[in-house]
N, C-alpha and C positions, 0 to 999 in steps of 0.2 A: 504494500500500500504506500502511496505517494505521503509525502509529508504536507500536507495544508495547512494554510492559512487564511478565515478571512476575518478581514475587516469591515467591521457592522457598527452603528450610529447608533447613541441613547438605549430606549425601552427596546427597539424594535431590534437592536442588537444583541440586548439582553433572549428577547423571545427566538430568535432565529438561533440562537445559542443553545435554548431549551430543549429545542426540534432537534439537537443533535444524535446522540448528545456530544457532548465534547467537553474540551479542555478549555475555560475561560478565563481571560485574562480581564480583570476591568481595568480601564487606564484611565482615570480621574486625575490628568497631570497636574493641575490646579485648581483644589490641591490635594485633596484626601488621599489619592494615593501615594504622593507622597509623604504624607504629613505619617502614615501607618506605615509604612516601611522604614520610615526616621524612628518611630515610635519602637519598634523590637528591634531595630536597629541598639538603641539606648536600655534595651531591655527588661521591656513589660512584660507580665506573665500571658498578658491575653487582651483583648478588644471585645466589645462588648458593642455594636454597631447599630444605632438604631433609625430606621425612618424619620422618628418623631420626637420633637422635641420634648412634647408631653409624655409618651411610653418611655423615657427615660430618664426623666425625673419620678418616676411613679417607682421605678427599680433602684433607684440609687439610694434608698434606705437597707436596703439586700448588702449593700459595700461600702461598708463607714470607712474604710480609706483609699478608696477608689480616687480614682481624678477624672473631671468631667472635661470634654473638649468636644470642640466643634462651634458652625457658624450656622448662621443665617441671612442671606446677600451680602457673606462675603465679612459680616463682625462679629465676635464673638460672642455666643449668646450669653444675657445678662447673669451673672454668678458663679459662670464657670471658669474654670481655670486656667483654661487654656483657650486660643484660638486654632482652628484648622490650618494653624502655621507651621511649616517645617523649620521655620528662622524660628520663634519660640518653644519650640520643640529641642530643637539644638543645643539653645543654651540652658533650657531646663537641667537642673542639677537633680541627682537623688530618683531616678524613674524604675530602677531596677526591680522586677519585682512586681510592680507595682498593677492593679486590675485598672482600665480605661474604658470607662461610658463615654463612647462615640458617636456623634451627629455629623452631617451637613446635608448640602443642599440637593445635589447631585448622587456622589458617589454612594454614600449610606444607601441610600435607596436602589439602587441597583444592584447592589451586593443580596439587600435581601429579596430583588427579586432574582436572582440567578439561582438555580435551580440543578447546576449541571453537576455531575459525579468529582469535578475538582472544580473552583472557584478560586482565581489567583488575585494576588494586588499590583499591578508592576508599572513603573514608568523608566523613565533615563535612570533615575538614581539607583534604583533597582536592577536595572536592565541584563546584566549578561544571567545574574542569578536567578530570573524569573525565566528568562529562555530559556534558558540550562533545566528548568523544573518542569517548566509546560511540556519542552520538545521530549524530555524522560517518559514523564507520564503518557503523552499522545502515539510517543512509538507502544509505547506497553500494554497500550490500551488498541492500536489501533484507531486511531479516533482525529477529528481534523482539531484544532486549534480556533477560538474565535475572540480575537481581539475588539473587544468592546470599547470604541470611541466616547465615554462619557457624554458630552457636551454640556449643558444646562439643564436641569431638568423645565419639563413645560417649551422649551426654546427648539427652535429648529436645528436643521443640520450645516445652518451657518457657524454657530455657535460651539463646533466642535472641530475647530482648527486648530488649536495646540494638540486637543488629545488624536486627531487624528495622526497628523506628524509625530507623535512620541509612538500612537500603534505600528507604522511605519517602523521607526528606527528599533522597538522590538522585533519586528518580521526579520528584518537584516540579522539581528543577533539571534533569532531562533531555526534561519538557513531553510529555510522550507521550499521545495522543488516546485510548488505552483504558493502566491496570493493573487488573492479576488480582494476586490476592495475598490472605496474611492481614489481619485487621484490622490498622489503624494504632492503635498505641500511645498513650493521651494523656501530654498532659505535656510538657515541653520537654526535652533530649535531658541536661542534667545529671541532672534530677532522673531518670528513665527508667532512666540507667547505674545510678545509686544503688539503684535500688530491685532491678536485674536480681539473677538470681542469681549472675551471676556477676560482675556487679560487685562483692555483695558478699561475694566472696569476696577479692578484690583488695583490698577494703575491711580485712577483717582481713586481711590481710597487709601494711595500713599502704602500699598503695601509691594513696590518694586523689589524689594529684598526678596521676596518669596517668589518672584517669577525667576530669578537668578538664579534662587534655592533649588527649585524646580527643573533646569533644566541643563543641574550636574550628573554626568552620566558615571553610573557605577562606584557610587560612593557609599551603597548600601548591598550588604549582603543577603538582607534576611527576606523573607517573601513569607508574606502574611496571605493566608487563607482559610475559608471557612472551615472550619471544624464543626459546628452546630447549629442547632438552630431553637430560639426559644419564644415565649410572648412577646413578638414588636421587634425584635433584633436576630441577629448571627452576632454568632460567637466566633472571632477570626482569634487563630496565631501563629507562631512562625511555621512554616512547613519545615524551613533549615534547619530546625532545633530540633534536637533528638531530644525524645520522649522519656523520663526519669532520671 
């Protein structure tokens, strides 16, 4: 069997994923998936990922030293600890260990709707380690590969120009003898986020560090995926980490 790849847009990439089944990758370059592979990068015990903001606040009495993170258009929601930042993320001290109630706008939501026999996290930062995982799995299993372009949720498939160009620059690292997909993006992958639209919304909202953050490749080894699934959430952690 040939080694595939394609590349699919938002929900309906999630769903063409489903139909596989296959190996899915989500790429939420800006930023959830990178903000979750910084995150077991720095060494949380586990992720905790929920659609809604409310479903998890409702659980966070369940993890009295949990830490809450994530956004809503883009700031961090009021009282949590973190933002869906991979730059505060970074310089966060002391993470080891540590359980993480996870939101945002985009990526959350699409992780809990994938459905597929492995569900990966992977962007640039990630990148040779998420190929390296998918393309194991996909020979093992026989099965194609389905790089899920994020975008916005609710937004069109304009809106997913940075994460299309980072599913790209995965397909490159994952070597696969036929992709299907949208046109590849040109440009290099700073200037790409910059230009996205939703980069530049990030843009004014003065968080430039993070589009930078975003589009270092292989500075992370760990590859977060789901392991579970419970009321309102998945439960992701490192695939990289061996178990006891």
């Amino acid at each position: 069997m040939k080694r595939s790849v394609h590349i699919r847009v938002g929900q309906a990439g999630v769903q063409f994923a489903n139909r596989q089944p296959s190996v899915a990758i989500i790429v939420d370059v800006l930023r959830s998936s990178t903000t979750l592979a910084l995150l077991f990068q720095k060494g949380i015990a586990c992720a905790l990922v929920f659609s809604e903001v409310a479903d998890l606040l409702s659980q966070k009495g369940r993890f009295p030293d949990c830490l809450l993170i994530g956004e809503r258009g883009g700031l961090k929601v009021p009282g949590f600890d973190f933002n869906n930042s991979p730059t505060e993320v970074d310089e966060a001290e002391n993470l080891s260990g540590k359980i993480v109630l996870f939101t945002s706008t985009t990526g959350a939501r699409l992780l809990n709707l994938c459905h597929c026999p492995a569900v990966l996290v992977g962007c640039p930062a990630n990148g040779s380690a998420v190929a390296a995982t998918a393309r194991g799995l996909a020979d093992q299993w026989q099965c194609p590969i389905v790089l899920v372009a994020a975008g916005v949720w609710g937004r069109g498939e304009e809106w997913a120009l940075e994460d299309i160009a980072s599913a790209w620059h995965l397909s490159d690292l994952i070597k696969p003898d036929q992709v299907m997909g949208p046109d590849r993006p040109d440009g290099d992958l700073v200037e790409i986020f910059h230009r996205s639209l939703h980069g530049q919304v990030l843009l004014q909202l003065g968080l430039s560090h993070d589009l930078h953050w975003c589009a270092r490749k292989d500075v992370v080894s760990a590859v977060p995926a789901v392991s579970g699934r419970g009321d309102g959430f998945v439960e992701v952690k490192d695939w990289s980490r061996p178990v006891g």
